[in-house]
C-alpha positions in Angstrom: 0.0 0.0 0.0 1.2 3.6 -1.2 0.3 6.5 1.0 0.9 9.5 -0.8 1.0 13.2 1.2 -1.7 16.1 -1.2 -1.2 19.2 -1.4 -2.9 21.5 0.6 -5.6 23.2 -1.3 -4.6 26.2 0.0 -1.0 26.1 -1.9 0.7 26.1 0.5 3.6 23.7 0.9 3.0 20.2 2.4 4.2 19.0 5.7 7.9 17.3 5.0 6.9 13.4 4.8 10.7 12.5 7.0 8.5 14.6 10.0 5.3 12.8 10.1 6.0 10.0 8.7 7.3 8.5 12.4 4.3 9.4 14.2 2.0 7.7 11.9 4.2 4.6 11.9 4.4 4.6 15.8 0.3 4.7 15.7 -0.3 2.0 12.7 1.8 0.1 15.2 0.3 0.1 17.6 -3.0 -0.3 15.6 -1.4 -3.2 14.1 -0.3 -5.1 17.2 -3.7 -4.7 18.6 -6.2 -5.8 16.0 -8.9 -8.4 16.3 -8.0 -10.1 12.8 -4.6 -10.6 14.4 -5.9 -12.4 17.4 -8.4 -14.1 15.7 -6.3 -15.5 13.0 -4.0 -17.0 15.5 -7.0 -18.5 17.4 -7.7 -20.4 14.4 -4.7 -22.8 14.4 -1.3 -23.7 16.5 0.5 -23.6 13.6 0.6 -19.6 12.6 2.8 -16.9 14.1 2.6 -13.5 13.7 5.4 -11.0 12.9 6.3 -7.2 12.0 9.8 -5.4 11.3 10.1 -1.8 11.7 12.6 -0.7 9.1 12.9 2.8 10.7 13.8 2.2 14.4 15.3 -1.4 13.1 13.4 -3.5 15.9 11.1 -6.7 15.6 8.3 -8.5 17.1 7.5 -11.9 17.2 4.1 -13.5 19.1 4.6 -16.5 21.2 3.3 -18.9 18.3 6.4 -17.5 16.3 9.0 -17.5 19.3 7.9 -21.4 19.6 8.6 -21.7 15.8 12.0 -20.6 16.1 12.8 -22.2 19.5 13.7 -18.7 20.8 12.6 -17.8 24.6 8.8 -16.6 25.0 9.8 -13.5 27.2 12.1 -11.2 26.1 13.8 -8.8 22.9 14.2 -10.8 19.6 16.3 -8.7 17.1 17.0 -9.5 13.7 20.3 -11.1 14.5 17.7 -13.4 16.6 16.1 -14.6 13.0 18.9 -15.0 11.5 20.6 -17.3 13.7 17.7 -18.8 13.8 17.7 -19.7 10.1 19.3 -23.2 9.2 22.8 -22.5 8.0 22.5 -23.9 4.3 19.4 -21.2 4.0 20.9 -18.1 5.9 22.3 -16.4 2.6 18.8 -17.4 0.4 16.9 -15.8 3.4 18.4 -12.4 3.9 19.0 -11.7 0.3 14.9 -12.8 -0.8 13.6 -10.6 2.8 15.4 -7.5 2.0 15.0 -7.9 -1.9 11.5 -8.0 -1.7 11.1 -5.4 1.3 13.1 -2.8 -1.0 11.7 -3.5 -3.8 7.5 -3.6 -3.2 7.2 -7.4 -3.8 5.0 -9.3 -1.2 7.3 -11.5 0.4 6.7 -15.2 0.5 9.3 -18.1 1.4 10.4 -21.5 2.9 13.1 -21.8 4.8 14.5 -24.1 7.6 14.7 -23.5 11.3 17.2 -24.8 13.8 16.1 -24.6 17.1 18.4 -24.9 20.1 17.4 -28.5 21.0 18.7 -29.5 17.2 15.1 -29.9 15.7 14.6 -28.5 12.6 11.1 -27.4 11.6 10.1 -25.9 8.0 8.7 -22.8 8.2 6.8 -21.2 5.8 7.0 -17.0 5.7 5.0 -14.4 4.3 4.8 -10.9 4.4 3.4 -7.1 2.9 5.9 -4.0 3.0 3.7 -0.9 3.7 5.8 2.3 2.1 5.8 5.9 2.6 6.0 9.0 0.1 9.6 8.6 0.0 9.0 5.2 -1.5 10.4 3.5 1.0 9.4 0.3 3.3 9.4 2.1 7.2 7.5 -1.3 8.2 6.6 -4.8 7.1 3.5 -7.2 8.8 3.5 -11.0 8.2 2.7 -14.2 9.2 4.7 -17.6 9.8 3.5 -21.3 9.0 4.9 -24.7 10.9 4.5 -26.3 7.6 6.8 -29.1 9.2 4.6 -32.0 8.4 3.4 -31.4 4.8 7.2 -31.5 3.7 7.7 -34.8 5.4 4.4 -36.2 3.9 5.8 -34.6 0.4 9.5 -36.2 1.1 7.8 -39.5 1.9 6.4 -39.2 -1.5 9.1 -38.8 -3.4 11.3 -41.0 -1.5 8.0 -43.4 -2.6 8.3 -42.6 -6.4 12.1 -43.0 -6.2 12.1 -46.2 -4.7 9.2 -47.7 -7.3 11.4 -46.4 -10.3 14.6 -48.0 -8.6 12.1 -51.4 -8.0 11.1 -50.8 -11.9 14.7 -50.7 -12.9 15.2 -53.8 -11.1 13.1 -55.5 -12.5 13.6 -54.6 -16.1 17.0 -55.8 -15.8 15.9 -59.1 -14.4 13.1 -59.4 -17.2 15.8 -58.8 -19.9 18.3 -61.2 -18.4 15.7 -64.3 -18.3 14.0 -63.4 -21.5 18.1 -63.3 -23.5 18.8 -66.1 -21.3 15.5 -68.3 -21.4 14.1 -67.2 -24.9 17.3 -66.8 -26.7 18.2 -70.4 -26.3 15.1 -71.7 -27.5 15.3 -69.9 -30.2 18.7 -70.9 -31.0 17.5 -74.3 -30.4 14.6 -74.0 -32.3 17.0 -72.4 -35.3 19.2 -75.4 -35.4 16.9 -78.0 -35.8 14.8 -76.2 -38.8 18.5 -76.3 -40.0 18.6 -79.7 -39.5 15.2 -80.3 -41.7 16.3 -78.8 -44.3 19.2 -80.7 -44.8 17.3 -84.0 -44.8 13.8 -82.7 -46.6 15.0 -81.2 -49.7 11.4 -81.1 -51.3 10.5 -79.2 -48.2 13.7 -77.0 -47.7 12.4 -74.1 -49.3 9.6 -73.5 -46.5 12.1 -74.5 -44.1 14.5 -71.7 -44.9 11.5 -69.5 -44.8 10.7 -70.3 -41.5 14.7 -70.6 -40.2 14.3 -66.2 -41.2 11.2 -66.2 -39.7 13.1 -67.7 -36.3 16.0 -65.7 -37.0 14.3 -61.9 -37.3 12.0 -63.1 -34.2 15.3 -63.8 -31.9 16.8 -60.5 -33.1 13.6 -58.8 -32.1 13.1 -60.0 -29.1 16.9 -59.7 -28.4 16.7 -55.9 -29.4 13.1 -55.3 -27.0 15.7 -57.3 -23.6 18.0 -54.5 -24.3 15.4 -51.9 -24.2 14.6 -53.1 -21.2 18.2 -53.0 -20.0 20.9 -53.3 -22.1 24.4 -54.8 -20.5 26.4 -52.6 -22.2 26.3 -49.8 -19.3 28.1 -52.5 -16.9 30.4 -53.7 -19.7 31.4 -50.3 -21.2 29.8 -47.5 -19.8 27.6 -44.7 -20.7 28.6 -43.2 -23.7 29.2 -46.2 -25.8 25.8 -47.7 -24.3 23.9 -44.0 -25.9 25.9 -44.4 -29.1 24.5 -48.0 -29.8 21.3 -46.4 -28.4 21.4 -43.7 -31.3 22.6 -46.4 -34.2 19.7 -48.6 -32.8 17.1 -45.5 -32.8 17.8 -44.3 -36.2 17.9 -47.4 -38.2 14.2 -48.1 -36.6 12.7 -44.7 -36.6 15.2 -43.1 -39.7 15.5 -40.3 -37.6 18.8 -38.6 -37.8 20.5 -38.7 -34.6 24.0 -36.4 -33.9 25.6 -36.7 -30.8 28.3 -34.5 -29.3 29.9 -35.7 -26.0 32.8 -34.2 -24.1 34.2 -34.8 -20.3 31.8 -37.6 -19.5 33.1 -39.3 -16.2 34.1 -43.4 -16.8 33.4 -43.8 -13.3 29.6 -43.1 -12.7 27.8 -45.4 -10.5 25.8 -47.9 -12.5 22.3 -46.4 -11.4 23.5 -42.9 -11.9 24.5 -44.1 -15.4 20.7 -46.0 -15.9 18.9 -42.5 -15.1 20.5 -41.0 -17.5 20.3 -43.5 -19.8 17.1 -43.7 -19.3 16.0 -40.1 -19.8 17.8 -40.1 -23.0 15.3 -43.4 -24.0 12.3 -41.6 -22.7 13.2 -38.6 -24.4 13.6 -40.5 -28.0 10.6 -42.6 -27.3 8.6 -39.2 -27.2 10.4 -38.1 -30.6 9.2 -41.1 -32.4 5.8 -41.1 -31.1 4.5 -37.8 -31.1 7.1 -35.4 -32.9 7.5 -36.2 -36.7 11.3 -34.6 -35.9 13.7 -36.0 -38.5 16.6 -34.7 -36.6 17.5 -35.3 -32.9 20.5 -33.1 -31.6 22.1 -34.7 -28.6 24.8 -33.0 -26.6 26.2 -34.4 -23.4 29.2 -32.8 -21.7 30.6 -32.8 -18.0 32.5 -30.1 -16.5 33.7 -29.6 -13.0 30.7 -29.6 -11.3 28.0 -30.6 -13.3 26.9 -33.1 -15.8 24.9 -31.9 -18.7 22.4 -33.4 -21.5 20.4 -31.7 -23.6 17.9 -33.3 -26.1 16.5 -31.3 -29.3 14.3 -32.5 -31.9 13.1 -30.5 -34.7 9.5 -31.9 -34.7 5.9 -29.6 -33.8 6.7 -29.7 -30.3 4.7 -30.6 -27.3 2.9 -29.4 -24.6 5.1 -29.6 -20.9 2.1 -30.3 -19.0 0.2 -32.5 -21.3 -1.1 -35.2 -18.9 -1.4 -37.6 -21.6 0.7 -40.6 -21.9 3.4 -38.3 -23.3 3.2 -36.0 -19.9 3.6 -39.5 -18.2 7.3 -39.7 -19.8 8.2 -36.1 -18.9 6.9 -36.7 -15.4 9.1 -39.9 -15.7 12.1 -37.4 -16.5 11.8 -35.2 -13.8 11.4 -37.8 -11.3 14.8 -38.9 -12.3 16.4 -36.0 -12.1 15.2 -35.0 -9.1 16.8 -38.7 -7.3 20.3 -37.0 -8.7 19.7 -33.7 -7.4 19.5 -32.4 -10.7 17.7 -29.8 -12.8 15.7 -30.3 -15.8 14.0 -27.6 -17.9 11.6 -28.1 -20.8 11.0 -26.0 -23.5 8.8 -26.1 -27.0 7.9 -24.0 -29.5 4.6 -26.1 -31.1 4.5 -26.0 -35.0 7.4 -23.5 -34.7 10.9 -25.1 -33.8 10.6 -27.8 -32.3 11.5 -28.8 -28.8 14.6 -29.5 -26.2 14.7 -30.9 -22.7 18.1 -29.7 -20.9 19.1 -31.9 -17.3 21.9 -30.7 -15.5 23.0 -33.1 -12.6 25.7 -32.8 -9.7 29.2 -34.1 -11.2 28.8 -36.7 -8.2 30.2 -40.4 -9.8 28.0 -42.0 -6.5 25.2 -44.0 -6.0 21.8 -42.7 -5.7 20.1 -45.6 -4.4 
């Protein structure tokens, strides 16, 4: 809210703002401090604290609700010093800089952060807050509340520890699935190919058909060879990850006859296997979207490390997609992100429809660990 000072309709010349403006703060302060929606909104749940900074005379106030937040004593001066060592260490810097970004600037403030208490607990809070500015422009107070939203980040951790551990299960099982269908079905087959072989030697009216059917066997065992290692391909145990995406590519573009370049510089030989997979497998998901719902005849694949981060990026020249489609190709992109997210990554997606095409760009910690 902007309170601006008239003129007097006399002509005369206004009061200077720097003299009254203290006096009207003092008394909104009091005002504030005082009001029923105040009390009422903290009646209305344990959970919300009430706060307000006074930029002028530099001092703060916290209610008990907020004081119990924080861990701090319920009696006594908190200052701002008292917030900020309040703040969990890996969040002090994020803090300060959003608070007094968004004080100077006009921007509502909004923000979660961690707390440390003094027992060692740490509770998630979640802040928000309205600057109230002068005719100078500037912030003399801010008013805002404070939200223990503790337990809906450890029901939404508990989720996504849930979805990482059934894509790690999924995994899993592909690679068992892949290993008993080369192991159990490839034999037969091979079995199966020998024996036709066989026939035809001794049949030679019937060795026509025979041969027929021995290329019948024979494209059927490729096939189903080529869908195991879709499902998991040994080659990311036997020679890592960028000779496992090159066979990937030749693979993709004889199928599809989509053009596939690939550019790859710095990769680490030594990432853990399941590090390896999810990428691997975001680079699959990503190609599987090309061929069914792009019409791209060109894929761009780029894949470099440097010394901290690993990056992919994925760009087709096809009519693009919608990010938040929640159609079977939104399922793959959600797919993505989950993935990313296990690493600690980021993964950004963006399409032009009908214009240029699109490009999914992951960047992940340069961390050669496992992430199961």
């Amino acid at each position: 809210m902007v309170q601006r000072v008239k003129k007097p309709a006399d002509g005369s010349r206004p009061p200077d703002p720097a003299n009254v403006a203290e006096p009207a703060v003092t008394a909104l302060e009091q005002e504030l401090l005082t009001r029923e929606e105040w009390l009422r909104l903290a009646a209305q749940g344990s959970e919300l604290g009430l706060w307000y900074w006074n930029e002028r005379t530099n001092s703060l106030f916290w209610d008990q609700k907020t004081r119990g937040m924080f861990g701090v004593p319920l009696e006594g001066e908190v200052t701002l010093n008292t917030f900020y060592d309040a703040v969990y260490p890996d969040d002090r810097m994020r803090v300060e800089q959003v608070w007094r970004s968004q004080l100077e600037s006009g921007i509502p403030y909004a923000l979660e952060y961690r707390a440390l208490r003094p027992d060692g607990s740490v509770r998630w809070i979640n802040a928000r807050g309205s600057g109230y500015y002068g005719a100078d422009g500037k912030a003399p107070y801010m008013i805002g509340v404070v939200f223990d939203v503790t337990d809906r980040k450890a029901a939404e951790q508990e989720r996504l520890d849930l979805s990482g551990r059934l894509i790690v299960a999924q995994d899993q099982e592909r690679k068992k699935l892949a290993q008993e269908i080369h192991d159990d079905f490839g034999q037969r087959f091979a079995v199966l190919g020998m024996r036709l072989q066989t026939l035809a030697r001794g049949e030679s009216e019937r060795a026509p058909y025979v041969d027929e059917l021995i290329g019948q066997v024979a494209t059927l065992q490729a096939d189903i060879q080529a869908f195991a290692h879709r499902l998991y391909s040994p080659k990311l145990t036997l020679l890592g990850l960028v000779p496992s995406l090159a066979s990937l590519f030749n693979d993709f573009s004889r199928d599809s006859r989509v053009e596939v370049a690939f550019e790859h510089a710095d990769v680490p030989d030594d990432i853990a296997n399941d590090r390896a997979l999810s990428l691997f497998r975001i680079v699959q998901e990503a190609l599987r979207n090309v061929a069914k719902h792009s019409g791209a005849t060109r894929v761009a694949i780029d894949l470099k490390g440097t010394s901290d981060v690993i990056a992919l990026s994925v760009f087709d020249n096809g009519k693009g997609f919608n990010p938040e489609d929640g159609t079977s190709h939104g399922i793959g992109l959600r797919s993505i992100r989950e993935r990313v997210r296990m690493m600690g990554g980021t993964v950004l997606f963006q399409s032009r429809p009908a214009v240029e095409g699109s490009r999914i760009a992951v960047m992940v910690p340069r961390d050669i660990r496992s992430i199961s």
